[in-house]
DOMAR-556687 format. One record per residue (C-alpha): residue number from 0; residue in three letters; x, y, z. Coordinates in Angstrom, 2 decimals, padded with zeros to 5 digits. Example, Ala and Ser with C-alpha at 12.3 -4.5 7.8 and 13.67 -1.06 7.14 Angstrom:
2
ATOM   num   residu        px        py        pz
ATOM     0      ALA    012.30   -004.50    007.80
ATOM     1      SER    013.67   -001.06    007.14
END
This chain:
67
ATOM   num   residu        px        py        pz
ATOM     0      UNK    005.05    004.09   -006.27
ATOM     1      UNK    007.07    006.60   -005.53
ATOM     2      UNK    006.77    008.35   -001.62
ATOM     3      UNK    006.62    011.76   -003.41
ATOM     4      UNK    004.05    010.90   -005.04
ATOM     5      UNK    001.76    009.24   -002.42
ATOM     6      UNK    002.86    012.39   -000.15
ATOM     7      UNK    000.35    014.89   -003.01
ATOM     8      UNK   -002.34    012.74   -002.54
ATOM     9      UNK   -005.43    013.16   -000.19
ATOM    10      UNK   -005.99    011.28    002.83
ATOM    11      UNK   -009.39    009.94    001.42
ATOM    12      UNK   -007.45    008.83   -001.89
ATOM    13      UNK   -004.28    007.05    000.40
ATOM    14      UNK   -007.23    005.54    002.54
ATOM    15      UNK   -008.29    004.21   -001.13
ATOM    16      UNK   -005.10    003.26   -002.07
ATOM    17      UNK   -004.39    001.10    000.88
ATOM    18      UNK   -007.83   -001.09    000.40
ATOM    19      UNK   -006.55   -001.38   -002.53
ATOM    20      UNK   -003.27   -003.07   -002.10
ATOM    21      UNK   -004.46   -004.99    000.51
ATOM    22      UNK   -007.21   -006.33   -001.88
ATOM    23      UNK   -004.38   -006.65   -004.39
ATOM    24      UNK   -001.70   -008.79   -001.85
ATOM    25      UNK   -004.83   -010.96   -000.84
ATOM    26      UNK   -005.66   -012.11   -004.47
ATOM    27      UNK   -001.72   -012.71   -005.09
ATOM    28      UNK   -001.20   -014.80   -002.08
ATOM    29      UNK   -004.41   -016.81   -002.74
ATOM    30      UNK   -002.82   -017.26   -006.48
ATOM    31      UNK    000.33   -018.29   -004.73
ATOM    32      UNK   -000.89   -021.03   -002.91
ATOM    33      UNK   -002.50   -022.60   -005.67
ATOM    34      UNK    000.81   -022.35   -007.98
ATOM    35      UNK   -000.19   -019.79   -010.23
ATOM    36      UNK    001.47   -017.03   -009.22
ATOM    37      UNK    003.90   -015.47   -012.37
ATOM    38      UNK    005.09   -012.42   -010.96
ATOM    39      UNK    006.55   -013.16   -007.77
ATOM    40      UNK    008.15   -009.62   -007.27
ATOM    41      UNK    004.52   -007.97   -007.55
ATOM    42      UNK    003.70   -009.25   -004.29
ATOM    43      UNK    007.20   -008.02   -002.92
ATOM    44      UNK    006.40   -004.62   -004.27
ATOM    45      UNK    002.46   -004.35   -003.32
ATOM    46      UNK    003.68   -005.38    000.03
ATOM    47      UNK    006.17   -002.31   -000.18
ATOM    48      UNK    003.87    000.23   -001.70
ATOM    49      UNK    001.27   -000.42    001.09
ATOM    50      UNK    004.12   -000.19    003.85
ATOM    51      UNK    004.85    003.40    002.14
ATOM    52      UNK    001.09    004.09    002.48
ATOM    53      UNK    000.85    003.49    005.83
ATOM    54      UNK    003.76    005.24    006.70
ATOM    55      UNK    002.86    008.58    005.08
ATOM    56      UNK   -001.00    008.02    006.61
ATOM    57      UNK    000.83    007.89    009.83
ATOM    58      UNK    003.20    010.60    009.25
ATOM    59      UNK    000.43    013.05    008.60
ATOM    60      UNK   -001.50    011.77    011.88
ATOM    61      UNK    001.40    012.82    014.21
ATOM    62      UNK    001.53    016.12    012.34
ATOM    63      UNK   -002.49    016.59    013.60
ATOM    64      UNK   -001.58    015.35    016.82
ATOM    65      UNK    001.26    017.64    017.30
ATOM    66      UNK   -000.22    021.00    016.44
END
């Protein structure tokens, strides 16, 4: 996902987004373990998306803090 992108949405639907991928990296893992994961480079890019998540959730709370 692309940061523009993830920058037009809510807070509520980022907040959504992030349980999401951190549902999403918990079920890959688990399949990893057990040898049955087929994608490897999902989990590399889940991992990324949620790291862009966070980053634009905490962008926006320094913003508040500031002004």
């Amino acid at each position: 996902m692309e940061p523009k992108q993830l920058r037009e949405m809510s807070d509520e639907e980022l907040a959504q987004k992030r349980l999401e991928l951190k549902e999403e990296i918990f079920h890959l893992k688990l399949r990893r373990a057990a040898g049955r994961l087929e994608g490897p480079m999902k989990l590399r890019q889940d991992k990324r998306d949620l790291a862009r998540v966070e980053t634009v959730l905490r962008e926006r709370a320094l913003t508040r803090a500031e002004g």
